[in-house]
Structure formats: C-alpha cells, structure tokens
C-alpha positions as CSV (number, residue, x, y, z in Angstrom):
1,X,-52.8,120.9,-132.5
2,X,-51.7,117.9,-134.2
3,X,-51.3,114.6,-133.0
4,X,-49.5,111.7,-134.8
5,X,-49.3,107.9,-133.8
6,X,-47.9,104.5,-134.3
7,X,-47.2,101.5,-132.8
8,X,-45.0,98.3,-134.2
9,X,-44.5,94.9,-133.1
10,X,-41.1,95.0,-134.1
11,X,-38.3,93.1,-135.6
12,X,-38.0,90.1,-133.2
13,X,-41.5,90.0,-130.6
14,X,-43.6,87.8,-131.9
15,X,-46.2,90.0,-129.8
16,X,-47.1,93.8,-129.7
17,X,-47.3,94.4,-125.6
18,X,-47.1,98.2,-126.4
19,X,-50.7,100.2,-126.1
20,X,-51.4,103.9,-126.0
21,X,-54.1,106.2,-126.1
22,X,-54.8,109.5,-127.8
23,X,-58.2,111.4,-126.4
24,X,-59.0,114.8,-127.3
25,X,-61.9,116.7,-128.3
26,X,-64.9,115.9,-127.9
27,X,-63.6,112.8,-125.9
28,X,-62.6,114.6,-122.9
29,X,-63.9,117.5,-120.5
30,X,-64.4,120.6,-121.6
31,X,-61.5,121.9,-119.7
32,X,-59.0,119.3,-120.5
33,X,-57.7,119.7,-124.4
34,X,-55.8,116.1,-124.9
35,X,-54.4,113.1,-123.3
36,X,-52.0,110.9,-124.4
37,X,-50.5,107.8,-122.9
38,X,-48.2,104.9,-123.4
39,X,-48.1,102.0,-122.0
40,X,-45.4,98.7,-122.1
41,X,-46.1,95.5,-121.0
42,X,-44.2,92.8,-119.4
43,X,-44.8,89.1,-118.2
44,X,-45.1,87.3,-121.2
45,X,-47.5,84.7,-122.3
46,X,-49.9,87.4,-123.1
47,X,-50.0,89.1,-119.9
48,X,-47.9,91.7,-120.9
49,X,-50.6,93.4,-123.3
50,X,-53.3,92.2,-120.9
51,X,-51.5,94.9,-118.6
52,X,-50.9,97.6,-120.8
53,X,-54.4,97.1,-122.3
54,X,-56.1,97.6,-119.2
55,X,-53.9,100.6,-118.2
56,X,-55.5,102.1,-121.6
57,X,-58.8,101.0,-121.4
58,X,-59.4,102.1,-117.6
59,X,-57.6,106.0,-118.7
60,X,-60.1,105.9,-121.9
61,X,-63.3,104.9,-119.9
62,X,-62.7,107.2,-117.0
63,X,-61.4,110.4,-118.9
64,X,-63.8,109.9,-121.8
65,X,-66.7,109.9,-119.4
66,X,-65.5,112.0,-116.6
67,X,-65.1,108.9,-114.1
68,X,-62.0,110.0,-112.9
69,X,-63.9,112.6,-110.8
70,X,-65.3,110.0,-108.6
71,X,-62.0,108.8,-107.6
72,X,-60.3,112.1,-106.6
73,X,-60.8,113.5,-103.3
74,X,-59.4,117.1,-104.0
75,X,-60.6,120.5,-104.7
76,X,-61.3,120.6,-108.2
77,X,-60.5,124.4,-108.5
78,X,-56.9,124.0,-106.8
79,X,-54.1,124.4,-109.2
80,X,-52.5,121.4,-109.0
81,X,-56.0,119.4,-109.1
82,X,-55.0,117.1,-112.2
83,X,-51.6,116.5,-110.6
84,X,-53.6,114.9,-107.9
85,X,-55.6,113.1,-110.6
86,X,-53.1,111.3,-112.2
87,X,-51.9,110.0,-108.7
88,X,-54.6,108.9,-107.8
89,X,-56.3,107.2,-111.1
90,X,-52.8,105.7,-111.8
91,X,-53.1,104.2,-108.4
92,X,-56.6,103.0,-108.8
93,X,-55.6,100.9,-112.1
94,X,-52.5,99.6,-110.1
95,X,-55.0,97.9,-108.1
96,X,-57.7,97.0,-110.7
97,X,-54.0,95.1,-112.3
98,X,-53.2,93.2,-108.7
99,X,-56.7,92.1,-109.1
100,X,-57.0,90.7,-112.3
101,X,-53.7,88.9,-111.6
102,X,-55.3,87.5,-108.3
103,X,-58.5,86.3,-110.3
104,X,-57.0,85.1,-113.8
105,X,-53.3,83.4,-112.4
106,X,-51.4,86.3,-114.1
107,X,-48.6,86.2,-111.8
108,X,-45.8,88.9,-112.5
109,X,-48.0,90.5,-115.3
110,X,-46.9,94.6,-115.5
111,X,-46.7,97.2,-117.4
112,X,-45.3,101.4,-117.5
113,X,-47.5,103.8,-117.6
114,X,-46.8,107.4,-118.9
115,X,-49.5,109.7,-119.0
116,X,-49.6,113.6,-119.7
117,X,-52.9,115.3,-119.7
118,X,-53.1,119.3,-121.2
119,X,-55.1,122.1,-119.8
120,X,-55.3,125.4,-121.0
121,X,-50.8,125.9,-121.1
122,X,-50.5,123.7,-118.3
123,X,-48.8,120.2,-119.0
124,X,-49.7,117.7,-116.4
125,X,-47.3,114.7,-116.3
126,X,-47.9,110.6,-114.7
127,X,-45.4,108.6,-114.9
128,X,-44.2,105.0,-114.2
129,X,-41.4,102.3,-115.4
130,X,-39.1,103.8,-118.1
131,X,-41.4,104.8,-121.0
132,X,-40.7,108.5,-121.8
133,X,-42.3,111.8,-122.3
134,X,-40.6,114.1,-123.8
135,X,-40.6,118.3,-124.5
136,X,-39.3,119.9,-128.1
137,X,-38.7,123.7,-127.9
138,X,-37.0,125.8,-130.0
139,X,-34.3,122.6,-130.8
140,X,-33.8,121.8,-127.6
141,X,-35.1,118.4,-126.2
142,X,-36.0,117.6,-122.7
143,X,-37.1,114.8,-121.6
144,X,-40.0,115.5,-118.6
145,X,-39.9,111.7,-117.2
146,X,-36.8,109.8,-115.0
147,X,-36.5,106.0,-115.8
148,X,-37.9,104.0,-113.0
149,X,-34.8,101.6,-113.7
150,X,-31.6,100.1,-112.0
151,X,-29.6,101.8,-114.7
152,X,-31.2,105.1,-114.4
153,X,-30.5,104.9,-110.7
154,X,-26.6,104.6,-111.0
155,X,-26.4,106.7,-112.9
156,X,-28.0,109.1,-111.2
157,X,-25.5,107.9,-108.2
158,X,-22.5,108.4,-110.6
159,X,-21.7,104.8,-110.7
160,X,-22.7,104.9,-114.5
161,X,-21.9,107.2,-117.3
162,X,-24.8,107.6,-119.6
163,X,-22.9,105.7,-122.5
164,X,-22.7,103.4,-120.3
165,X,-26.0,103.0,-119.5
166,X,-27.2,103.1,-122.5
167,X,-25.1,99.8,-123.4
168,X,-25.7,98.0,-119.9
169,X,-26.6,94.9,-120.2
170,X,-29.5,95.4,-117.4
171,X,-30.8,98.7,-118.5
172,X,-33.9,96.8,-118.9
173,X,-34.2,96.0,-115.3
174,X,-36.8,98.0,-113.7
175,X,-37.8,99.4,-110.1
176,X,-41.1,99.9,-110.5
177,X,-44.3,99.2,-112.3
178,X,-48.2,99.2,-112.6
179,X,-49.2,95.8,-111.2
180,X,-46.1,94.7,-109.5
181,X,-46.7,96.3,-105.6
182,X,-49.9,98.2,-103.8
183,X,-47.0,100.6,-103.0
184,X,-46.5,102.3,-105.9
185,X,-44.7,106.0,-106.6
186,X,-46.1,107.7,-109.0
187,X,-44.1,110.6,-110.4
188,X,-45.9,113.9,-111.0
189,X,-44.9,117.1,-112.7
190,X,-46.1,120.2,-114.1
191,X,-44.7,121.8,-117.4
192,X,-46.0,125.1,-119.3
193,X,-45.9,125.1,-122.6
194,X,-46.2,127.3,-125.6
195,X,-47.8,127.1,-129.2
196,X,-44.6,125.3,-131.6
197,X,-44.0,123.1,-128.8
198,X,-43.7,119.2,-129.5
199,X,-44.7,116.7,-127.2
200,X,-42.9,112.8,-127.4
201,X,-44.5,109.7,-125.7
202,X,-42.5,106.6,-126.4
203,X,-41.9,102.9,-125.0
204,X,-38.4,101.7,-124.7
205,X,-38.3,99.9,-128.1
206,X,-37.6,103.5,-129.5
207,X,-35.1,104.7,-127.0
208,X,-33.2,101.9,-126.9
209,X,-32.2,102.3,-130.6
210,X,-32.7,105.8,-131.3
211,X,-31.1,108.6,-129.0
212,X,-31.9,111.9,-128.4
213,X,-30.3,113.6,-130.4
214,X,-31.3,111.5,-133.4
215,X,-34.9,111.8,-132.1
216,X,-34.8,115.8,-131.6
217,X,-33.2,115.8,-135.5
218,X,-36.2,113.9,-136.8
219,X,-38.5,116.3,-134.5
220,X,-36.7,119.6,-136.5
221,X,-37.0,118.2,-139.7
222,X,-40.2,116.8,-140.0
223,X,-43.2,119.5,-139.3
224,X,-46.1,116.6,-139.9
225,X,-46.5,114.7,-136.4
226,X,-47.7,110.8,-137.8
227,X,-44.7,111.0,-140.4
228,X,-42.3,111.8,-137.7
229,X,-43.7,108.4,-135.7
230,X,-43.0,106.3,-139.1
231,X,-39.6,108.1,-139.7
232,X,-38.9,107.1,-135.7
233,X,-40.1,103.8,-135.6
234,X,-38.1,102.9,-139.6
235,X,-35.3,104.0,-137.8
236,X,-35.5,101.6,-134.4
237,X,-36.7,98.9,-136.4
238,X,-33.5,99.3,-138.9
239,X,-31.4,98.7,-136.1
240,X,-32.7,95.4,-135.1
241,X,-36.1,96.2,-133.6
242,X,-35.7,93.4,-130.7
243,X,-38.5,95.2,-128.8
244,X,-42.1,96.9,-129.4
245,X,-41.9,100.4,-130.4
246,X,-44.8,103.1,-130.1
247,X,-44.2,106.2,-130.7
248,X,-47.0,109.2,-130.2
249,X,-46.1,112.6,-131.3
250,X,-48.4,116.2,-130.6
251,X,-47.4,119.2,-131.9
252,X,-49.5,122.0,-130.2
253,X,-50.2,125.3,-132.2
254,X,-53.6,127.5,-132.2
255,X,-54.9,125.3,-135.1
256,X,-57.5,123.3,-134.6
257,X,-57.1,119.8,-132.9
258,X,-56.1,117.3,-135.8
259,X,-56.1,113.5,-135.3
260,X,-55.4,110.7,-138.0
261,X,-58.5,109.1,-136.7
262,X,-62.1,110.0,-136.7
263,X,-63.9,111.4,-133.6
264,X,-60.7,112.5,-131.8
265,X,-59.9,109.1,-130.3
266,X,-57.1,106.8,-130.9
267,X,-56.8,103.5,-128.6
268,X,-54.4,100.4,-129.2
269,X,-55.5,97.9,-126.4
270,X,-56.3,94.6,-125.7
271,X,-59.4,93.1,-123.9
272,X,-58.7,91.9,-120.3
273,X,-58.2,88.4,-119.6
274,X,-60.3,85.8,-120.3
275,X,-62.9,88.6,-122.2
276,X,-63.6,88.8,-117.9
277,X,-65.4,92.7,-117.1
278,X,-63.1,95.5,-116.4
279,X,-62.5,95.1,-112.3
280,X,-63.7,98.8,-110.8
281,X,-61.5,101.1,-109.2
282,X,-60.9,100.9,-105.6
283,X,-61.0,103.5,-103.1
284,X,-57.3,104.9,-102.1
285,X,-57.2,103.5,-98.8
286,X,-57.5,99.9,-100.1
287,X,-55.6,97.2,-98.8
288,X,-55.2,93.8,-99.0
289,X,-53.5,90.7,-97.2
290,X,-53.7,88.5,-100.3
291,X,-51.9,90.2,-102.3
292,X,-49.4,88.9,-104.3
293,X,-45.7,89.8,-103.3
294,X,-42.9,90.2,-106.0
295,X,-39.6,91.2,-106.0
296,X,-38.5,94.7,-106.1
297,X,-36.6,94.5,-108.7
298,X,-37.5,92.7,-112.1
299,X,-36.7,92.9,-116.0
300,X,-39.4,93.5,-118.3
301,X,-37.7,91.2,-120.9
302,X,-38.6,88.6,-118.4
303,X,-41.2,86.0,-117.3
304,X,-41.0,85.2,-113.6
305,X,-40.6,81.6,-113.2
306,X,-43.0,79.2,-110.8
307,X,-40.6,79.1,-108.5
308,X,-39.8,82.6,-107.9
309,X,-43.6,83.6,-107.9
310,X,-44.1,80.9,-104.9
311,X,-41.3,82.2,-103.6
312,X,-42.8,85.3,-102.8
313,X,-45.7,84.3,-101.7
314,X,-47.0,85.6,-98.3
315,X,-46.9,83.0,-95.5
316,X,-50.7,82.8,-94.0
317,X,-51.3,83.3,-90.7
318,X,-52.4,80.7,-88.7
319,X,-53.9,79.9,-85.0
320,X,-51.5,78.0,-82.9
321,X,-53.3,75.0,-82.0
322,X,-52.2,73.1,-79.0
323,X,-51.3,69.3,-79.8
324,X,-53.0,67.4,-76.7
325,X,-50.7,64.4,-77.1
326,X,-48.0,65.6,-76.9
327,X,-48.9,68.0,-73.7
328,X,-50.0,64.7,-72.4
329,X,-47.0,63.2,-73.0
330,X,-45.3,66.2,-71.6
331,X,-47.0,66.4,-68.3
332,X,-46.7,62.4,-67.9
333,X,-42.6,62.7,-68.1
334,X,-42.8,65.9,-65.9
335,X,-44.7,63.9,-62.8
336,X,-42.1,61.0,-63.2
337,X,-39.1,63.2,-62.9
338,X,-40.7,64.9,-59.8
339,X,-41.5,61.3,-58.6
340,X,-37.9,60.0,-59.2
341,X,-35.9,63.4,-58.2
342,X,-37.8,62.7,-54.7
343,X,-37.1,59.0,-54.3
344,X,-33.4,59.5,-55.4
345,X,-32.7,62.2,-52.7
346,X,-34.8,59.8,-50.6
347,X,-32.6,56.7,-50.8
348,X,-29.2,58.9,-51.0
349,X,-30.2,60.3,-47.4
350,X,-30.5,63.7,-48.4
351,X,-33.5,64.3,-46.0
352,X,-37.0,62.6,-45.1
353,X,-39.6,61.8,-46.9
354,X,-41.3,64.9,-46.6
355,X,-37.6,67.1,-47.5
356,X,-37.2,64.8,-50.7
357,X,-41.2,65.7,-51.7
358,X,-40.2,69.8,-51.1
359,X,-37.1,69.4,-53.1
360,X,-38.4,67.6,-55.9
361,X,-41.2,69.4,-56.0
362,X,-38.9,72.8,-56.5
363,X,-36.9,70.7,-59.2
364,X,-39.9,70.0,-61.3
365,X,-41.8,73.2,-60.9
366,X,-38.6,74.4,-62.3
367,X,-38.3,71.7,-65.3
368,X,-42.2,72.7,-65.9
369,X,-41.4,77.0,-65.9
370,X,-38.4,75.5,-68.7
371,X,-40.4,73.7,-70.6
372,X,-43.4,76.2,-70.5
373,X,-41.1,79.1,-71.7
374,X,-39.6,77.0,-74.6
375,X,-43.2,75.8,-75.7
376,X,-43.9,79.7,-76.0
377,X,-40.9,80.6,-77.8
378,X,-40.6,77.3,-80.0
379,X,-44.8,75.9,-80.1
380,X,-44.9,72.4,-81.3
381,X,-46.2,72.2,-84.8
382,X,-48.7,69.5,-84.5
C-alpha cells in the first residue's frame, strides 16, 4: 500500500483551515491497516482550523492509542463493529467541538469530517459536510460519500442538474457539520475492496475546480500516489485556487505499507484554542441545555455575524415570580368595584342592602375568576 498527501493554502485564503490525517502501521491496532481523514474548517478568525485541528488530533489520539474502544458500546467481534466506531467517535468529537466553542467564544466555529478506516478488504466509511471519499477501480470512479449540502440536496430532488450544481452560486451552503448541532447524522458505509484499488480523500478546494473525470484521468495516469496529490492540487490551484485544497491519495496493493513520512504517521493540525487541553469525549447519552443553537443551514465561506449568533441563542428558563405590588394594587381595585357595583344597585333600587351585597359580590367574584385566568395565561413581568 501506498499512501500520498498534500495540503495547500491556496490561491486566495490567507489561511490553511484544511487538516488530515494519515495512520497506519505501527500507529494503529493490529487489526486495523490504515486510516485516513480530511477535515475542512469553517468560521473564520482562526476557528475554522481550530475545528478541523481538533477533529484530527482527537482521531490520532484515540486510534493511535486504542481510546476509541472506551467509547464504543458494541460487540467488538460483530461485523459491522467499526461502522459503529466511526458513529460513535465522530459523535464524541462533535461534542468535545460544542465545548470548546462554549469555553473559548468560538461561536459558529465547524468543520467536515470524512473518515475511512481499512480492515482486512473491508473499507469502513465516516462521513460529514461535503469533503469527499472516493473509490478508483479498473477506470471507473465512484465517489463513496453524498454532499451534506443544499446543492447536493436538489439535486438529489431533481430541482438541479449536476452542471448546474456544480456552478450554483450556493453550492457552498452546507446542512450539516461537526460542531454546528448535538444532533448530528453521521453517514456510514461499508465498501470491499481489492489490491489495484485507489482510494481519494479531498476537501472542496479540489472538487470545486477539478471534476471527476479530470480527477479519475490523473488517478490512470499517474501510478505514484504523492505525485498524483501535486498534479491534483497544480491543477485546482491553476484555476484560481479561491479555497484550501488537500488532497490524500492510497493506492492499496500486497506491497508493503509506504508512507512519505517516517513512522507511518502523517498529521496536519492545529493546537486547540488558546493552547487550552484537548476537552475529553463524552459519553453518547450527553446532553446539554447550554448549548449553543445555530441555524440549520450555513455556508462554510462564512462567518456568522454577532447578531445572528445572539439570535439563536436559547431563551433561559426562568421562575415566574409574583410582583406583590401590583397584586396589591390588583386586589385593592377588585374590593372597590365590588363596593361600588353594591352601592350603585343600592341607590338605583335594584334590591336592599343585603340583595345589592349578593349581587355585587357575584359581579366581583366574577371580575376576580377574569382577572385570575388572564394573570395565568399572560403573568405580569415584574
């Protein structure tokens, strides 16, 4: 196997937000033979590779060291086990990221995450936002991931053509992301896949210049892996390079693993904020009522202002307290209209003393069920 990689600030960004990870041998398990991952950030003012960086330094820490194990409750013998990890460890860094933008005022931070993780000739695939994984066999190229975006869903729909899409001007508007919801939906699928295979992982700064068939020409043509990632990332960056492009290429065969760095490990990622510790992973069944809300929808070009952060804001919820005054006040008026409505029926002749007193009496207790009802339905503020 043969893994190349590359990632490049770009033509325009005055900031790489991109970060990936390459673990394989002896970095990983015994049972697991590589893992890759690419991550794009979003939020600007630095948050954006805060994101991504974490996404990259929680996968190395927990697959280099076997951590993940701790956070998976599910037979580690089933088939499907690692489809259960990826859920469940992309979930857990979801969190660690609504944390750290609790703690460091990093407000509509976010980043995709695409992870695939090989065992034996299973491919395990991860997958949130709209970086890509992709599958090269025998000149064919598939791409294993669906774009978690607005464009990607009308099309879907058939309210887009492809071409289309591909030239909207919000296909960077995204439905989901790590750190932007405690609901998340990770996507999770299962591939096998044979020795000559190619496996892609890119961010959106290569797809957005470079289509697929351009990318499976380059994947034909060139048998080394890290020149592929240079001819693929020349390519984006010749067409403008307005985003960050990272491009990870693996090429398995029954060679021995081969890595352009030493030790089997490649990682391009950024402290967390602040040089603060890496928050742990929380259990699953976390929740919590502080959490910053955010709109469903939200472009990853973009930096949510002030305005629409506070704006989605949860409202505390706070004791009604009762304002004695103005009960007071209340119960004061209520007394004098029971004391006038008597009087008035009084002097008019309606009935005696004792009649008027009755009546009244029904009139206010009446006034008093009113007002009682609309103090429950409409409480006074204070």
């Amino acid at each position: 196997m043969q893994i190349g990689h590359l990632t490049d600030r770009g033509r325009v960004r005055e900031l790489n937000e991109d970060n990936y990870l390459v673990l394989a041998a002896p970095n990983l398990p015994p049972e697991v033979t590589m893992l890759l991952a690419v991550a794009d950030g979003m939020g600007g003012h630095q948050a954006g590779e805060v994101a991504s960086g974490q996404v990259v330094a929680s996968l190395n820490q927990l697959f280099s060291t076997g951590q993940f194990r701790q956070w998976v409750d599910y037979n580690p013998e089933h088939p499907d086990y690692y489809v259960a990890v990826l859920k469940e460890v992309l979930e857990g860094i979801n969190n660690q990221l609504l944390d750290m933008a609790a703690q460091h005022g990093l407000a509509g931070m976010g980043t995709t995450a695409t992870v695939v993780l090989l065992k034996g000739a299973q491919l395990f695939v991860g997958h949130v936002g709209d970086s890509r994984a992709y599958l090269w066999r025998g000149g064919t190229l598939q791409q294993l991931t669906h774009d978690h975006s607005w464009v990607a869903e009308q099309v879907a729909s058939g309210a887009l053509s492809p071409a289309e899409a591909y030239h909207h001007p919000k296909k960077n508007l995204l439905l989901q992301a790590l750190g932007n919801s405690s609901v998340l939906r990770v996507d999770r699928t299962v591939h096998e896949v044979y020795a000559g295979d190619i496996i892609l992982l890119c961010s959106d700064g290569l797809t957005n210049k470079v289509s697929d068939v351009e990318i499976g020409q380059i994947m034909s043509q060139q048998p080394n892996p890290q020149t592929a990632c240079h001819q693929l990332v020349h390519l984006a960056n010749s067409r403008g390079g307005e985003d960050n492009i990272t491009v990870i290429v693996a090429r398995l065969d029954h060679q021995a693993t081969q890595v352009n760095v030493s030790g089997g490990r490649a990682v391009s990622s950024q402290p967390p904020a602040n040089n603060s510790p890496t928050p742990p992973l929380r259990p699953k069944n976390w929740t919590d009522t502080d959490e910053i809300k955010r709109p469903t929808y939200f472009d990853n070009t973009a930096v949510l202002s002030t305005a629409e952060v506070a704006r989605h804001q949860p409202i505390p919820n706070q004791p009604q307290q009762l304002n004695l005054t103005k009960t007071a006040v209340t119960f004061i008026a209520l007394v004098v209209l029971y004391l006038g409505t008597a009087i008035a029926m009084y002097e008019l002749g309606i009935g005696d003393l004792i009649v008027s007193l009755e009546l009244g009496l029904a009139v206010g207790a009446g006034f008093i069920i009113g007002i009682g009802f609309s103090y429950w339905l409409f409480p006074f503020d204070g």
